[in-house]
ROKOLRO-980034 format. One record per atom (N, C-alpha, C, O, CB): x, y, z. Coordinates in steps of 0.2 Angstrom, whole numbers, plus 5000, padded with zeros to 4 digits. Glycine has a CB too. Layout:
BEGIN
XYZ;...
END
This chain:
BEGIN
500049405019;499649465017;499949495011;500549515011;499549515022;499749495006;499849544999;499549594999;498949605001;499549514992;499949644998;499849724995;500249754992;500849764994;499749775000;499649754986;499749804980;500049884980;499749914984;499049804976;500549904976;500249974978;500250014973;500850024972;500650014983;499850044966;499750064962;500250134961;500150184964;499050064963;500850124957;501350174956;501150194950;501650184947;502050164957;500650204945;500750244938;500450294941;500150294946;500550214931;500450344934;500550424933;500150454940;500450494944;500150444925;499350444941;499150494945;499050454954;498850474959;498350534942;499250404954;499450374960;500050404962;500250434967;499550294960;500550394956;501250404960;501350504961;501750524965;501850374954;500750544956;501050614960;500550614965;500350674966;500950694955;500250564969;500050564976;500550524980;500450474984;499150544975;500850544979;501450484984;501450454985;501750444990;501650484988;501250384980;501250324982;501850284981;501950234983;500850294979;502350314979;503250274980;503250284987;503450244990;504150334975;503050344991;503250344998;502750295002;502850285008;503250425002;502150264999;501750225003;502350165003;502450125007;500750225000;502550154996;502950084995;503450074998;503650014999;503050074990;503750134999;504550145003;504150135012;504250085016;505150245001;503850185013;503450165022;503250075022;503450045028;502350225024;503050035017;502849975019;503449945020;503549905024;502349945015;504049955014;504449915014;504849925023;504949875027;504849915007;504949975024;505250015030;504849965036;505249925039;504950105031;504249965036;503649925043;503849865041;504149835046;502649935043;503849815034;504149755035;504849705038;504949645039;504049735030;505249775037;505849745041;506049775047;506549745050;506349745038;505449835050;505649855056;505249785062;505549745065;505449935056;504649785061;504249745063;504549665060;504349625064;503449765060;504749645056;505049565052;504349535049;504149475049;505449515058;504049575048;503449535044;503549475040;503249485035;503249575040;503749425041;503849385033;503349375030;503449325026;504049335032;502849395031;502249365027;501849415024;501349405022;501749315032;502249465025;501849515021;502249535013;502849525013;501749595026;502049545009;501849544999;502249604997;502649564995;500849564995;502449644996;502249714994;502349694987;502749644985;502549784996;502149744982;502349724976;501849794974;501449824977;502049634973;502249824966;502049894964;501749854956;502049824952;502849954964;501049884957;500549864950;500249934948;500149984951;499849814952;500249924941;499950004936;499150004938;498949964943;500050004926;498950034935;498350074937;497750014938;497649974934;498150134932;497150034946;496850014947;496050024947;495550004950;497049994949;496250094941;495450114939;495250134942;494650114943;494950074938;495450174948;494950234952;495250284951;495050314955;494850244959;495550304948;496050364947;495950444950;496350494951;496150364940;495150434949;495050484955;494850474962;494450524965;494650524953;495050424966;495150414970;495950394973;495950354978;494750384969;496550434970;497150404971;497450444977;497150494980;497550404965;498050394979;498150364978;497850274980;497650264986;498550394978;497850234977;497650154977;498050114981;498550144983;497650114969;497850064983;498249994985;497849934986;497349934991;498750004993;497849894984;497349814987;497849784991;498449784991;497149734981;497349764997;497549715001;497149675002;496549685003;497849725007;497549614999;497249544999;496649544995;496049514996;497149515006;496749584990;496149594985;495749644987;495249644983;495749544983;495749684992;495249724994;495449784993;495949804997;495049715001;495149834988;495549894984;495449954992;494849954994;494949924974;495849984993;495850044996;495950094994;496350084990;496250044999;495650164994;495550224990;495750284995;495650285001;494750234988;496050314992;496250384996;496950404999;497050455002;495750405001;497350334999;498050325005;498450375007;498450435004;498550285003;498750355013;499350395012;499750345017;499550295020;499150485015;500350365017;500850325019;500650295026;500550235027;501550375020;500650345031;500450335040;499850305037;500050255036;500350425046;499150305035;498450265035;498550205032;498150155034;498050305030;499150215026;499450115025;499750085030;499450035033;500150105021;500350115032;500350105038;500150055044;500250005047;500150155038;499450115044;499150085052;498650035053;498450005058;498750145057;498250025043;498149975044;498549925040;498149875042;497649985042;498949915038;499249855038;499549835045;499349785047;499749865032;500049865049;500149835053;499849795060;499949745063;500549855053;499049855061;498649805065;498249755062;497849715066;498349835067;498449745055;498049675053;498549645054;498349595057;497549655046;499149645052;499749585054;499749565062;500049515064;500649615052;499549595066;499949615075;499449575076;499549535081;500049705079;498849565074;498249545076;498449465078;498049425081;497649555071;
END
C-alpha cells in the first residue's frame, strides 16, 4: 500500500508532519512492510486539508488518529 501525505503550506498548518510521523510510528509498531509512505506537495483541495492518497484514492479532511484507523485496518485485513 502507498500513502501520500501532502506537507506544503496549508496541509502542513493542519498537521500533516504529525499524520506523517503517526504513519511512520504504526509502520514499525505493527511491521508493515508493505506499506509506502512518502511526503508530496499539494494535491489541489486545499480547502479541504489536510490531504493524503492511498493507493491513489485522495482522502480529505485527516487527522493523525482517522489516518491512522484507516490505514491500519486495510493492512490487518
Amino acid at each position: 500500500m502507498k500513502v501520500k501525505i501532502c506537507t506544503w503550506k496549508e496541509c502542513k498548518s493542519r498537521f500533516s508532519e504529525y499524520i506523517l510521523k503517526r504513519l511512520k510510528n504504526d509502520k514499525e509498531f505493527y511491521d508493515f512492510k508493505n506499506l509506502e509512505i512518502e511526503e508530496c506537495t499539494c494535491l489541489w483541495e486545499c480547502k479541504k486539508w489536510p490531504n493524503i492518497l492511498v493507493d491513489g484514492k485522495k482522502e480529505e479532511h485527516m487527522s493523525p488518529a482517522k489516518t491512522s484507523e484507516i490505514i491500519v485496518k486495510k493492512l490487518k485485513k
